[in-house]
C-alpha positions in Angstrom: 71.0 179.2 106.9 73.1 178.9 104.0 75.5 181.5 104.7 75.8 178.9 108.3 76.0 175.7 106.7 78.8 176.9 104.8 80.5 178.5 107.1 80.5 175.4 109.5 81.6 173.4 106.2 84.5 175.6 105.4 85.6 174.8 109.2 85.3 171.3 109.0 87.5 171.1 105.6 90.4 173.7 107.6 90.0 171.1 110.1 90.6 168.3 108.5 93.5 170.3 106.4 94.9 171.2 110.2 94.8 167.4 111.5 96.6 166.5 108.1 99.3 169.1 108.0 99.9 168.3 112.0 100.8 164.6 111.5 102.4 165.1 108.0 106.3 164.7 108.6 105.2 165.0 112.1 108.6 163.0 113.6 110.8 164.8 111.2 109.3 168.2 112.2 109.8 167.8 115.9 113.2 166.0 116.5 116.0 168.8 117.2 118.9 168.5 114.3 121.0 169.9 116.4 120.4 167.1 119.5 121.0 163.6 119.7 117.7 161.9 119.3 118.9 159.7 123.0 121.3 160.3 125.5 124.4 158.9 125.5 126.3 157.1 128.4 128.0 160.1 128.7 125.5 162.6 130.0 123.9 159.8 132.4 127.0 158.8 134.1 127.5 161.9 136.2 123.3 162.5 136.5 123.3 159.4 138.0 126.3 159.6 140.5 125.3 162.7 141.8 121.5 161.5 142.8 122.5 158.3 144.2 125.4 159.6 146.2 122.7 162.6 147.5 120.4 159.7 148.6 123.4 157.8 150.7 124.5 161.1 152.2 121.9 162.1 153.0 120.2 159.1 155.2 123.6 158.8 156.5 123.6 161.8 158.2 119.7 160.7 159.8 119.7 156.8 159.8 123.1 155.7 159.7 124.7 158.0 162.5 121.8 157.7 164.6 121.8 153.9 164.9 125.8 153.2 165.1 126.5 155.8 167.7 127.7 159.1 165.6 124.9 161.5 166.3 122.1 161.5 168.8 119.1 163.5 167.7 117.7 164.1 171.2 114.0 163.8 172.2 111.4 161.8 174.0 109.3 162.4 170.8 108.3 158.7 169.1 109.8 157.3 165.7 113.6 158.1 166.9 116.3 156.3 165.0 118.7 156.4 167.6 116.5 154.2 170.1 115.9 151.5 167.0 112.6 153.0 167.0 111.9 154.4 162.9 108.7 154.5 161.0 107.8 152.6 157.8 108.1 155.1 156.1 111.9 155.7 156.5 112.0 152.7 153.6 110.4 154.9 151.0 113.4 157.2 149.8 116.5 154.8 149.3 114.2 151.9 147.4 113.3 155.0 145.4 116.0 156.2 144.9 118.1 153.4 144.2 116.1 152.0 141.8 115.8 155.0 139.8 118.8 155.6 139.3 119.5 151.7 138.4 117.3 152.4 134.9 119.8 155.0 134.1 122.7 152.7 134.4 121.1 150.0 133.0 119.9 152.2 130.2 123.6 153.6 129.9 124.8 150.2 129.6 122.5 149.1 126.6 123.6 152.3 125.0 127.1 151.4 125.1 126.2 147.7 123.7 124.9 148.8 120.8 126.9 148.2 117.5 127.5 151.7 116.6 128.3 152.9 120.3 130.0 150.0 121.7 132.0 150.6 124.1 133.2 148.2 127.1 135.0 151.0 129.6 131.2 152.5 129.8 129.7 149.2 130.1 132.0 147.9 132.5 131.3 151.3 134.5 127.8 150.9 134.3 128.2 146.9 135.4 130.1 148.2 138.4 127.6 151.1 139.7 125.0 148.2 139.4 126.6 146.3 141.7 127.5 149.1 144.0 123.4 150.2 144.2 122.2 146.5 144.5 124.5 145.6 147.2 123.3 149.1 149.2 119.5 147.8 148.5 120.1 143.9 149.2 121.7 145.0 152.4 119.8 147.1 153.3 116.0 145.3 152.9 117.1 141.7 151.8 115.3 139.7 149.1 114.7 142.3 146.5 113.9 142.6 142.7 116.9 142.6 140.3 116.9 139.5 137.4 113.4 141.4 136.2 114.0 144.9 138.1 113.4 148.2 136.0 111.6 146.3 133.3 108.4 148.7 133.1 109.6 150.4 130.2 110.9 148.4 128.2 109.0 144.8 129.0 106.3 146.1 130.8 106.5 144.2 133.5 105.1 145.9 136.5 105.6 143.6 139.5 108.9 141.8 139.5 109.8 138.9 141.7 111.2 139.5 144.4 115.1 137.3 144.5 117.1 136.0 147.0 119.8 137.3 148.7 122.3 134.5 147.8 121.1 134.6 144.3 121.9 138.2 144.3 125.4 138.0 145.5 126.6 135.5 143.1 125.3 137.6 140.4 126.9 140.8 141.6 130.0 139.0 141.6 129.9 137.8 138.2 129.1 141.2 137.0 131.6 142.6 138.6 134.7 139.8 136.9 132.9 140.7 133.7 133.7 144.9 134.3 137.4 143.8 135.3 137.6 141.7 132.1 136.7 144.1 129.9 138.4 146.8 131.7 142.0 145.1 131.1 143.9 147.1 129.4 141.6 149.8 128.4 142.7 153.0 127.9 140.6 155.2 126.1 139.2 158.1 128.5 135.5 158.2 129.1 133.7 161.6 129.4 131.1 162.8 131.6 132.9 160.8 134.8 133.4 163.1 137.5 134.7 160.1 139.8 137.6 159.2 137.8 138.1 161.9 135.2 137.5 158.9 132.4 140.3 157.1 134.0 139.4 153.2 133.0 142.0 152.1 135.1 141.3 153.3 138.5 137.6 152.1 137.4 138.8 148.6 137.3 140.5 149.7 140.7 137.4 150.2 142.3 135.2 147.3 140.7 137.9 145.0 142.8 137.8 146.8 145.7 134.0 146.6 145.9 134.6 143.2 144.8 136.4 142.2 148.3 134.3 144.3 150.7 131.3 142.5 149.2 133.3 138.8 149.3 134.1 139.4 152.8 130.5 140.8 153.8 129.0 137.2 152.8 132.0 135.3 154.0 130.3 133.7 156.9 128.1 131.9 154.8 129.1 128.3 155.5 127.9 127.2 152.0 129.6 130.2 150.2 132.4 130.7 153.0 135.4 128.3 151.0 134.7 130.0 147.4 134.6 134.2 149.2 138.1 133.1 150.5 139.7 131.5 147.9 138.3 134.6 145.9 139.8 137.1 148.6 143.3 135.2 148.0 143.1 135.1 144.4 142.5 138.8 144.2 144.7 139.8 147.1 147.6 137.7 145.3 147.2 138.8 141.4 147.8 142.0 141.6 147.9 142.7 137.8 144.9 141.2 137.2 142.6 141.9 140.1 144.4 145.6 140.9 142.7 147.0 143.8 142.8 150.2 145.4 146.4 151.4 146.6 146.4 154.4 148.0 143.7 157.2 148.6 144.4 159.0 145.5 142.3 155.8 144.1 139.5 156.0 146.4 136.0 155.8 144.5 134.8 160.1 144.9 132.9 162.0 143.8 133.8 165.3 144.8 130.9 168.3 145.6 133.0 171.0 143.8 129.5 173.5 144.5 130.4 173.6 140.5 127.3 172.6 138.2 125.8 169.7 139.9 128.3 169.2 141.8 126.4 170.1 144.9 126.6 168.6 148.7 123.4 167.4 149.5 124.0 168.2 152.7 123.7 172.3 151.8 119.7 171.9 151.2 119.1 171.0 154.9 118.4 173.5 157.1 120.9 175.0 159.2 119.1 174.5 162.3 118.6 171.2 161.5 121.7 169.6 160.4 123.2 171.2 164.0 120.1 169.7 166.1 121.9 166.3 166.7 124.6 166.2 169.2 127.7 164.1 168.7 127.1 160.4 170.5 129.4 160.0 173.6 131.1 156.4 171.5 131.7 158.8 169.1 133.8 161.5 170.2 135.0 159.9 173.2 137.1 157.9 171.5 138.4 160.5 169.4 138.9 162.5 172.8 140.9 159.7 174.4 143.2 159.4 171.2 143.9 162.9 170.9 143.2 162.9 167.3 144.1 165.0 164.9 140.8 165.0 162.8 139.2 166.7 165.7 142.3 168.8 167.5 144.1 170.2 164.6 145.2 173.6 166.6 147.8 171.1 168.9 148.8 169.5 165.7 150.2 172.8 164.1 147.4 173.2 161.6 145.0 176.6 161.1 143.1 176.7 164.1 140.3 174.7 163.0 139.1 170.7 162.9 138.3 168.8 159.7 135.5 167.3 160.9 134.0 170.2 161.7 132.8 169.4 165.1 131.5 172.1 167.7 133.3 172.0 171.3 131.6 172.8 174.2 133.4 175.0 177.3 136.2 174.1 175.3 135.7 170.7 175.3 134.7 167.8 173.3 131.1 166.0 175.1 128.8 164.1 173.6 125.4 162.1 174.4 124.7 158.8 175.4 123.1 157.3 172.7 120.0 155.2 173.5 119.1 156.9 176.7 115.3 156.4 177.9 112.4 159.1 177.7 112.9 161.7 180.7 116.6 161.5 180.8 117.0 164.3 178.7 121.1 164.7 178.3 122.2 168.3 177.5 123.7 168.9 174.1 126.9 169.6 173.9 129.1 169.1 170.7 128.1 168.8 167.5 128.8 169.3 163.8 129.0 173.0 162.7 126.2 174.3 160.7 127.3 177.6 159.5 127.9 177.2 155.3 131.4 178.3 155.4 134.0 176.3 154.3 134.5 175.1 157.6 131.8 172.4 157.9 130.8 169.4 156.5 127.8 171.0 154.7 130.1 171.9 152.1 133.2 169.8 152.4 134.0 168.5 148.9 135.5 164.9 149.9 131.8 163.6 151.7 130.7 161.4 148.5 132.4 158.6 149.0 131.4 155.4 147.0 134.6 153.5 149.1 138.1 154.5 150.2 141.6 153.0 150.2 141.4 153.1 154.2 138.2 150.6 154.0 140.4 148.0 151.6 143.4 148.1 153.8 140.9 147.1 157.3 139.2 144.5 154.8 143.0 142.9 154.2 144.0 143.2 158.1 140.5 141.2 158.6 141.8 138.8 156.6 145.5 138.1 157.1 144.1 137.6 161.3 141.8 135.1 160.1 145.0 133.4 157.8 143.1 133.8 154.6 145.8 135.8 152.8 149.6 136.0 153.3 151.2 139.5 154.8 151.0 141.0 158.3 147.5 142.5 159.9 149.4 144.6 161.8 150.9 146.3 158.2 147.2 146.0 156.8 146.1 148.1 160.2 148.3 150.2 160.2 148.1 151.7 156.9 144.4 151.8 157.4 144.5 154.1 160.4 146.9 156.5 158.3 145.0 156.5 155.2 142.3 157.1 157.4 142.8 160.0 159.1 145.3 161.4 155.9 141.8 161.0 153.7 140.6 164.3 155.6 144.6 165.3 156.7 146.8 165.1 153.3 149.4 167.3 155.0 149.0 165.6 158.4 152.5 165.8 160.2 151.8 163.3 162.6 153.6 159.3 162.5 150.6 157.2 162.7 153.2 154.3 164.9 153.4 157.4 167.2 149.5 158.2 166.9 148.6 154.6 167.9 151.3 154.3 170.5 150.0 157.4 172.6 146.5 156.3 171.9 146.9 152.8 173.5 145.7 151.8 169.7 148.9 150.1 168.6 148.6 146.1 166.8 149.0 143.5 169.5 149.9 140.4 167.6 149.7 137.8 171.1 145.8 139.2 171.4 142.8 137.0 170.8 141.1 137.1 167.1 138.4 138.7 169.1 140.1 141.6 170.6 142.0 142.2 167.0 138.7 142.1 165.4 137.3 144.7 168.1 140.3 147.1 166.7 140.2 146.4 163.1 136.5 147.6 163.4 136.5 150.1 165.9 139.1 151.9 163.4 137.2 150.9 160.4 134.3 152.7 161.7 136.1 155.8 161.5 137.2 155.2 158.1 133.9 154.7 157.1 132.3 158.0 158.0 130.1 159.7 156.0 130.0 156.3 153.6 126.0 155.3 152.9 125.0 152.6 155.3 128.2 150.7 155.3 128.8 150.9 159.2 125.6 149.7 159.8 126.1 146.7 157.7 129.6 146.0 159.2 127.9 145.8 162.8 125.6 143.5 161.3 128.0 141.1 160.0 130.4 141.1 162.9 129.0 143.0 165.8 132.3 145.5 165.8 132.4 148.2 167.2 130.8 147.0 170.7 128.6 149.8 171.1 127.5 150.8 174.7 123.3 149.8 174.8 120.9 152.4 176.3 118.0 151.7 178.4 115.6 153.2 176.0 116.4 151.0 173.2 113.4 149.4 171.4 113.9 146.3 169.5 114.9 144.2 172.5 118.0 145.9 172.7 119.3 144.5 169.2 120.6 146.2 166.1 117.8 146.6 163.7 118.8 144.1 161.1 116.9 145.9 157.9 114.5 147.9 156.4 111.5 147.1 156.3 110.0 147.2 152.9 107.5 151.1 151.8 104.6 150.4 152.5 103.4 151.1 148.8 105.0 147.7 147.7 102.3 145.8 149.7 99.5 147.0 147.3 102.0 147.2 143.8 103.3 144.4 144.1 101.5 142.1 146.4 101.9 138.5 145.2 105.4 139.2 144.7 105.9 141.0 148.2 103.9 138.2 149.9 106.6 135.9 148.7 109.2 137.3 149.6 108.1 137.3 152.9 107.3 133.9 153.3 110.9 133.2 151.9 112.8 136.2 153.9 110.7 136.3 156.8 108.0 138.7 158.3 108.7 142.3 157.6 109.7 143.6 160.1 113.3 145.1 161.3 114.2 142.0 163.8 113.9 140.0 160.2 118.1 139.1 159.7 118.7 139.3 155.9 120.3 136.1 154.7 124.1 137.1 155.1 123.3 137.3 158.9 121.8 134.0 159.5 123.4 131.4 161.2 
């Protein structure tokens, strides 16, 4: 008994011995000398790029095209995009993945603020991607969190208010003079950016340009409307200290190398999926009739093969009506290659776009026709379709008057401000290919291009105008998400966000 009582004593006293040499010097033993103890803006820059820009392509190529025409993914089976028919669920992975990636910004921000890291280019950067992802998710559902969002960590506050739209803008847009302010004249290269190469400059570029898309998106506001176009001017006509985008080389990309993390999203889906979808008959047809080069490059003298990657059938470009009730069934004809060569868009390096030089140049056309800004539309146009089609075609051999002419797509100046705005947006839509949701949200402000409606089109025939809101919110957040519903609306995707109401 002995010999046990001391042998249970002896454990007890290495015990307590253990539990005291484990929490002696504790922190000091298990922080790496050799790390920083936190990351610094530099190492979440790129992280966060690369996840965010995976989310947009990614439900571009199955939300996006499917509701504005680019891809049909045929079937009579139920929950199908392309008839304004999608499942709550569809919500969950963009409001996840936005605001994940928002605590990284936000947390590189606050790095950068402090007093022995400060540094403006990265806060500016981070002030800019923060408006970029908030504009995607306030388009895209309406009212959401963002004065208290991504507070759990640090505040602990669980269930943020939800704010409104309006609120939201105005904010962004202060943000965003704040990033060009401290931008001015920086020009000390940041690492870890693999948009820019550290370039502050074309930074500022694209905090401008997002600047005017985002004016111009809640322009028809009638209380807002006077102070977006006054904005537009101001920026449109002070070139040194609102510079904007100029010429593709500034475009806002982030390029999938295959290097690192520098991966196309688009690679992890299955070949026999990403192929499933046919092209849409609005689509390609156009294309077709214009004899464009981003689709025909063998007449255009190039290497036998088109940039966009698209499959032709009998030797022939077809496409689906998009739309089309249950029973139809349309064959499939073209679509976008699958194979994981370099000759699709699986792998194609220029396919994370944040914006492009095209997209400013149709946002300046818009507004010179409506006589907001000096200069001619028809210049504005113009350059648009060849920046356009010279984003995929650098070497393109073609004259874009000559392209226009032959394609009957050539600026009338003694035609309506309807029919202008039918072919600033028709071409825009092209520009904006492969770009997050942003065609959706361009139908949705101004109903261009006039897309051909199917007879099995749920919704009453009408554009979805939103999201609705994952279904997880509902029990998360539920005083909060009741709110917001009573202020928005019901949730449901008839609900217009407030940039769309009258």
């Amino acid at each position: 008994m002995k010999k046990i009582i001391y042998t249970i004593t002896s454990a007890v006293l290495m015990l307590g011995i253990g539990l005291s040499s484990c929490t002696k010097n504790f922190t000091e033993i298990n922080t790496d000398p050799n790390n920083a103890a936190k990351a610094t803006p530099a190492q979440l820059l790129a992280p966060a790029l690369v996840r965010t820009l995976s989310a947009n392509l990614l439900r571009n190529r199955n939300f996006n095209n499917e509701l504005m025409q680019v891809t049909v993914d045929a079937t009579d089976a139920e929950g199908k995009v392309f008839r304004y028919d999608f499942r709550a669920n569809w919500a969950d992975n963009l409001y996840n993945a936005w605001y994940s990636d928002l605590s990284n910004f936000k947390e590189m921000y606050n790095i950068a603020s402090e007093e022995l890291t400060l540094n403006n280019s990265y806060r500016a950067i981070s002030l800019i991607c923060q408006s970029w992802i908030y504009s995607m998710l306030t388009d895209t559902y309406g009212d959401v969190p963002y004065f208290y969002s991504n507070r759990a960590k640090d505040s602990l506050l669980f269930e943020p208010p939800f704010d409104a739209q309006k609120d939201i803008y105005l904010d962004i847009f202060s943000k965003l003079e704040q990033a060009n302010t401290w931008l001015t004249g920086a020009s000390a290269t940041v690492g870890g950016d693999p948009v820019y190469n550290g370039d502050p400059g074309k930074w500022r570029r694209f905090g401008n340009s997002l600047y005017l898309r985002l004016l111009m998106r809640v322009s028809g506001k009638a209380e807002i409307s006077q102070m977006c176009i006054d904005k537009i001017n101001q920026i449109v006509t002070a070139a040194s200290t609102y510079p904007i985008f100029t010429k593709n080389e500034e475009s806002a990309v982030l390029q999938w190398t295959g290097n690192g993390p520098f991966v196309s999203p688009l690679l992890g889906v299955r070949e026999q999926d990403y192929r499933a979808p046919g092209l849409a008959s609005f689509f390609i047809d156009n294309l077709t009739s214009w004899n464009d080069p981003r689709i025909d490059i063998p007449t255009h003298g190039f290497d036998g093969f088109n940039r966009w990657r698209i499959a032709p059938s009998s030797g022939a470009y077809v496409g689906i009506p998009s739309g089309y009730a249950p029973g139809e069934n349309p064959v499939k004809r073209s679509y976008f290659y699958s194979t994981s060569s370099k000759y699709t868009m699986m792998s194609d390096p220029m396919t994370g776009i944040m914006m492009n030089y095209a997209e400013i140049q149709f946002i300046l056309a818009e507004a010179a026709v409506k006589g907001w800004i000096a200069g001619s539309a028809e210049t504005y146009y113009t350059n648009g379709v060849d920046a356009s089609i010279r984003y995929w075609l650098p070497d393109w051999k073609g004259n874009v008057t000559d392209y226009l002419t032959a394609a009957d797509m050539e600026w009338d100046e003694a035609a309506s401000l309807e029919e202008k705005m039918q072919r600033i947006h028709l071409q825009k839509y092209y520009a904006m290919l492969f770009v997050d949701l942003q065609q959706w949200f361009e139908y949705r402000r101004t109903g261009y291009p006039v897309l051909p409606k199917g007879a099995g089109l749920r919704n009453n025939g009408v554009m979805p105008a939103r999201m609705t809101y994952p279904v997880y919110v509902q029990s998360t957040n539920p005083t909060n998400y009741k709110k917001a519903v009573a202020a928005q609306g019901p949730d449901v995707i008839s609900t217009q966000v407030w940039w769309q109401k009258p």
